[in-house]
C-alpha positions as CSV (number, residue, x, y, z in Angstrom):
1,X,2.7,121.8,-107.8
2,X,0.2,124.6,-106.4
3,X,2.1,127.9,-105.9
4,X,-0.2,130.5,-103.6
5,X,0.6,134.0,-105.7
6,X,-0.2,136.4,-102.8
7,X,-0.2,135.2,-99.2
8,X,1.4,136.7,-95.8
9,X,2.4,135.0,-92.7
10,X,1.7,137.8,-90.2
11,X,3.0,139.6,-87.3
12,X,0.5,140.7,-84.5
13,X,1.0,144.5,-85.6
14,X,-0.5,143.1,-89.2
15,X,-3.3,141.3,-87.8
16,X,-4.0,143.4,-84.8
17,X,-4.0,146.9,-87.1
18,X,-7.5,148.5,-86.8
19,X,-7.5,149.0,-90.9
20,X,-8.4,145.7,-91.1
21,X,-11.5,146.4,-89.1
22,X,-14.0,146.2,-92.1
23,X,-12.7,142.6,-93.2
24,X,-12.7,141.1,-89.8
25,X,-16.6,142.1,-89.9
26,X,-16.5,140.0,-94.0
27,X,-14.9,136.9,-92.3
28,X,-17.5,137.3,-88.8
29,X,-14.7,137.6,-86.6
30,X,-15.9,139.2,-83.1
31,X,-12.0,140.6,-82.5
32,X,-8.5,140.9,-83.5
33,X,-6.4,138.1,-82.7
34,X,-4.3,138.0,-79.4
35,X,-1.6,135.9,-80.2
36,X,1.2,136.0,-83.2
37,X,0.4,133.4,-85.7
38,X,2.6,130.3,-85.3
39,X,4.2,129.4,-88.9
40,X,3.5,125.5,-88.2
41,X,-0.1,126.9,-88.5
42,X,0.0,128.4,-92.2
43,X,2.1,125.3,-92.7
44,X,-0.9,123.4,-91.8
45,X,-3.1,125.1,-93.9
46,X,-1.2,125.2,-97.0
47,X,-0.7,121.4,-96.8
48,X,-5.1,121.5,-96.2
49,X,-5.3,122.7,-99.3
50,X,-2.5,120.9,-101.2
51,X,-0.5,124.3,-101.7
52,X,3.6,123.0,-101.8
53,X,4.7,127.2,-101.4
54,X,3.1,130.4,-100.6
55,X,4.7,133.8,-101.5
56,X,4.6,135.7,-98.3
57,X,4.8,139.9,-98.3
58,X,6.3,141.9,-95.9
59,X,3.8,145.2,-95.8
60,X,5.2,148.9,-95.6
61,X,2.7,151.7,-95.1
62,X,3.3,155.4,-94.5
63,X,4.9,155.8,-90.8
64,X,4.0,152.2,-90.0
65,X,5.7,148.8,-90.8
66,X,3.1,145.7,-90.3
67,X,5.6,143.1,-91.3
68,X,9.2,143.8,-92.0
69,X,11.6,142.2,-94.4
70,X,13.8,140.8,-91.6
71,X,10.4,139.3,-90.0
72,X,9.3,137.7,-93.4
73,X,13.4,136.4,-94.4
74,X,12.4,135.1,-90.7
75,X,9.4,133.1,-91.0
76,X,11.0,132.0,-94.9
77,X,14.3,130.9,-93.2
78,X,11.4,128.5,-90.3
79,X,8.9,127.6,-93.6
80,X,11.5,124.4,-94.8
81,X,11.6,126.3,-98.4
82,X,7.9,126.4,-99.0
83,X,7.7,130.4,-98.3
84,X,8.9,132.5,-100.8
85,X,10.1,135.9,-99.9
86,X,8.2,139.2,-101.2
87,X,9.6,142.6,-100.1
88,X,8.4,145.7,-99.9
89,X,9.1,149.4,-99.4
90,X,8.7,152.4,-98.0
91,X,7.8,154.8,-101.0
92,X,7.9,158.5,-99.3
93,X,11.9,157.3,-99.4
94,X,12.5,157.3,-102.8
95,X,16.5,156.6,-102.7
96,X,16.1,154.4,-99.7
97,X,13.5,152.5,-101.1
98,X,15.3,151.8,-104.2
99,X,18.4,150.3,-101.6
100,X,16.3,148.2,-100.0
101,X,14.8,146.1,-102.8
102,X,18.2,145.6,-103.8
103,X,18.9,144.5,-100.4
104,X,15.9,142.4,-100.6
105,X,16.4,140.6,-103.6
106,X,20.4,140.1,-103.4
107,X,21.0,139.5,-99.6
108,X,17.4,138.1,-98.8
109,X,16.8,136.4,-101.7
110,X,13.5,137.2,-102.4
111,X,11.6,136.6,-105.4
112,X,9.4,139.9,-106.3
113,X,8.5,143.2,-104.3
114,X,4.9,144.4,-103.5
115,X,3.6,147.7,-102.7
116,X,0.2,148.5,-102.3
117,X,-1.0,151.9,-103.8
118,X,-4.6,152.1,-101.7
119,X,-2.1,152.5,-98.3
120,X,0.0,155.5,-100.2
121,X,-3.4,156.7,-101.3
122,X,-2.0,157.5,-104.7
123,X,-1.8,155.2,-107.7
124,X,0.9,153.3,-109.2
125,X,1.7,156.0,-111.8
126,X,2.6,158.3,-109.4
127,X,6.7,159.4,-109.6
128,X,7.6,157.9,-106.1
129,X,7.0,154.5,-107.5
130,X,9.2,154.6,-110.0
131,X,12.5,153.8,-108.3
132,X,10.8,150.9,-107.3
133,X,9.9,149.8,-110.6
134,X,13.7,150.4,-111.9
135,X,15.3,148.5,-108.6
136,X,13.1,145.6,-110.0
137,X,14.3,145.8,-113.4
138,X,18.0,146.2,-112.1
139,X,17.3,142.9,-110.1
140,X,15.1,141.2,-112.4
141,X,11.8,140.3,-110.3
142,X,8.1,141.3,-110.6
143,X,6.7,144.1,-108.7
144,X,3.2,142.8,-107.6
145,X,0.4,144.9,-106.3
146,X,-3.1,145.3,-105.0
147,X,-6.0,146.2,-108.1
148,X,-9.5,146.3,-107.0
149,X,-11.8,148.0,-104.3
150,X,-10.1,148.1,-101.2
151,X,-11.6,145.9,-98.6
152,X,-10.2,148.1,-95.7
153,X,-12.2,151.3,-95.3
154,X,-9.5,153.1,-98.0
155,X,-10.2,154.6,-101.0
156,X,-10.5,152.3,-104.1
157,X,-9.3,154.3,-106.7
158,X,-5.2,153.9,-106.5
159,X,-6.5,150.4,-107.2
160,X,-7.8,151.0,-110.8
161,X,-5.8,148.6,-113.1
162,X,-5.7,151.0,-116.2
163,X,-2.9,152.5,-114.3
164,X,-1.0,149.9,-114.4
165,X,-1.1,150.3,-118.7
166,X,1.1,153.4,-118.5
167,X,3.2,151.4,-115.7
168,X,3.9,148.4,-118.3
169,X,4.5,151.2,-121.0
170,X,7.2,153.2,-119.0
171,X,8.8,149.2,-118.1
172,X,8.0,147.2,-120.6
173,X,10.6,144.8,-119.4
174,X,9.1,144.7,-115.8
175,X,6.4,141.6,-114.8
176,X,3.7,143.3,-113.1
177,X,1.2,141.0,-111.1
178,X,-1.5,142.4,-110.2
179,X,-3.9,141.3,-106.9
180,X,-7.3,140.3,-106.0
181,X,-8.3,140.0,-109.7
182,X,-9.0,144.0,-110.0
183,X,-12.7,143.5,-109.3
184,X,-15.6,145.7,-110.1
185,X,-13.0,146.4,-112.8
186,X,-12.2,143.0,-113.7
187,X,-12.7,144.0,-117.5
188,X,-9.9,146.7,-117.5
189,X,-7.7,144.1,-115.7
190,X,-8.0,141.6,-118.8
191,X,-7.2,144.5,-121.7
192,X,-4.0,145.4,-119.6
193,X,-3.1,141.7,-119.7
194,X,-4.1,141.3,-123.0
195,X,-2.3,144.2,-124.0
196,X,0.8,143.8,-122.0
197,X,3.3,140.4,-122.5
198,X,4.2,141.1,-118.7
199,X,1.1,141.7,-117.0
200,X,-0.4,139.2,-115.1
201,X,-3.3,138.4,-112.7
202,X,-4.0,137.0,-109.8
203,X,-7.5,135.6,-108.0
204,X,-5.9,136.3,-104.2
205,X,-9.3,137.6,-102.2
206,X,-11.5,135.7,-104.1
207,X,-12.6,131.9,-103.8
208,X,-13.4,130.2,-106.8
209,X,-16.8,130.2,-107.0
210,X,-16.5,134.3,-106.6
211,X,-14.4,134.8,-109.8
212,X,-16.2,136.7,-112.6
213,X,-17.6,135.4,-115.7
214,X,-15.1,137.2,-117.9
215,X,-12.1,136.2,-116.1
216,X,-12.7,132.7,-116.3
217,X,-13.5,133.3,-119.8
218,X,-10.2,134.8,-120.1
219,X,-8.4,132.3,-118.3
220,X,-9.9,128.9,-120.8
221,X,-9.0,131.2,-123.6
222,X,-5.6,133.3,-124.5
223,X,-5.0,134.1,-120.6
224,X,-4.0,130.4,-119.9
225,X,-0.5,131.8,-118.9
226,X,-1.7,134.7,-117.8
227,X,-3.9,134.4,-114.7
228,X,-2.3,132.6,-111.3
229,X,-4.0,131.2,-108.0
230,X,-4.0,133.2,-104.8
231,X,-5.7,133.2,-101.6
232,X,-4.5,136.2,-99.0
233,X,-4.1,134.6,-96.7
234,X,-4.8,134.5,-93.8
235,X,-8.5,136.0,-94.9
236,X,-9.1,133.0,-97.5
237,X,-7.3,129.6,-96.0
238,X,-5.9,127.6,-99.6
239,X,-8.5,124.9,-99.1
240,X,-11.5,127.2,-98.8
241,X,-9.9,129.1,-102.1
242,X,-10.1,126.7,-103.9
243,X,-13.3,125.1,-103.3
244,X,-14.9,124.1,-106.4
245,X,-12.0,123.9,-109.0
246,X,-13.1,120.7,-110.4
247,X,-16.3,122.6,-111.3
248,X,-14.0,125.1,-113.6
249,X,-13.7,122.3,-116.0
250,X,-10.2,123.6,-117.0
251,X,-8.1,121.6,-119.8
252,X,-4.7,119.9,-118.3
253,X,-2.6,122.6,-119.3
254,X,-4.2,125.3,-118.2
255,X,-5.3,124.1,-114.7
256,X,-1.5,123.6,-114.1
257,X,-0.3,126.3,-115.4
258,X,-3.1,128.4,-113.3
259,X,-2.4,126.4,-110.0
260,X,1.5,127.1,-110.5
261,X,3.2,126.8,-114.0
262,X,2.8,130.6,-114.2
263,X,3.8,131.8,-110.8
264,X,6.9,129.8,-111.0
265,X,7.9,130.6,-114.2
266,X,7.3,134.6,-113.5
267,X,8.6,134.5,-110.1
268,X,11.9,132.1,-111.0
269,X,11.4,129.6,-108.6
């Protein structure tokens, strides 16, 4: 089974948001899409690539809501059970945010929350998170988020993984999944893994043949159960992702656990 770690189905607000200016230049893309996404179409492309279920966010930003929960328990409740539900929160709301993952995990049933620090402008270690992080300990799923350079025009420092060390220090009980592989700081990524039983990474944003030498090193070696597939789609389609896997030359084990073992063993599904 192929899990896809980090996807989203979007809305047209999502795709249509001018912050994602810069990375409609990346993929040569002349203009923002004019029409919603049908989910038949991710459906399509997941089965392109062989992916049997894609985690799909919902994304909360300060004063602006690109996907809501209800939208994504939406497009979850169309998918046939091969979307899986992420939530997300508004963070300037501390006590409401910490109501609505509850709502999200025990009414909408999904599987992890996901905030991402470069649209707060603030890192993960900042005190407005933290209700967050003790909703998803109360409710026992992940919190996943964004580490890395920011492709939209946003600064790229909230996205330093060390941050995420005094995160896993304060919850040591919490899995923490961190996105888009934490690149230029791909190094720091793999000591917090190392260093952390519930830190994890994920390759969404980057195709195969872009993943750095060290992470693939650290993916053969002692991060077999520690790294899992991801595309963000819809930047990086599953099949184009994944172009070039044989060429990995992974052992058994670890090529399944990468492709899914992991994701569905952190995620519960």
């Amino acid at each position: 089974m192929i899990i896809d770690a980090w996807g989203q189905h979007p809305t047209l607000r999502h795709s249509q948001d001018p912050i994602f200016d810069s990375l409609r230049r990346w993929n040569r893309q002349t203009s923002a899409p004019q029409t919603a996404l049908p989910v038949e179409r991710t459906l399509a492309a997941m089965d392109a690539g062989g992916v049997d279920r894609m985690l799909i966010s919902a994304w909360y930003a300060p004063r602006n809501v690109m996907i809501s929960n209800d939208e994504v328990a939406e497009f979850v409740a169309q998918s046939g059970g091969r979307f899986v539900g992420v939530g997300s929160v508004d963070i300037s709301k501390p006590s409401l945010a910490l109501r609505e993952v509850r709502r999200c995990v025990e009414e909408l049933g999904f599987k992890a929350i996901r905030v991402l620090p470069w649209l707060w402008e603030t890192p993960p270690t900042d005190r407005r998170f933290y209700p967050v992080y003790t909703a998803c300990c109360e409710t026992g799923v992940p919190f996943c988020t964004q580490i890395g350079h920011t492709g939209p025009l946003m600064p790229s420092e909230p996205g330093r993984p060390v941050y995420l060390d005094q995160v896993a220090l304060d919850f040591p009980e919490l899995a923490i999944v961190g996105g888009h592989i934490g690149y230029p700081w791909t190094d720091e990524a793999i000591a917090v893994a190392t260093k952390h039983e519930n830190v994890y990474i994920d390759t969404s944003a980057y195709t195969v043949k872009r993943y750095p030498d060290a992470l693939v090193k650290f993916l053969k070696t002692n991060g077999r159960n520690k790294v899992m597939f991801g595309t963000n789609y819809p930047m990086i389609t599953p099949g184009k992702a994944l172009e070039g896997l044989d060429e990995m030359n992974l052992e058994e084990s670890t090529r399944a656990a990468f492709l899914g073992g992991t994701a569905a063993r952190v995620f519960g599904l």
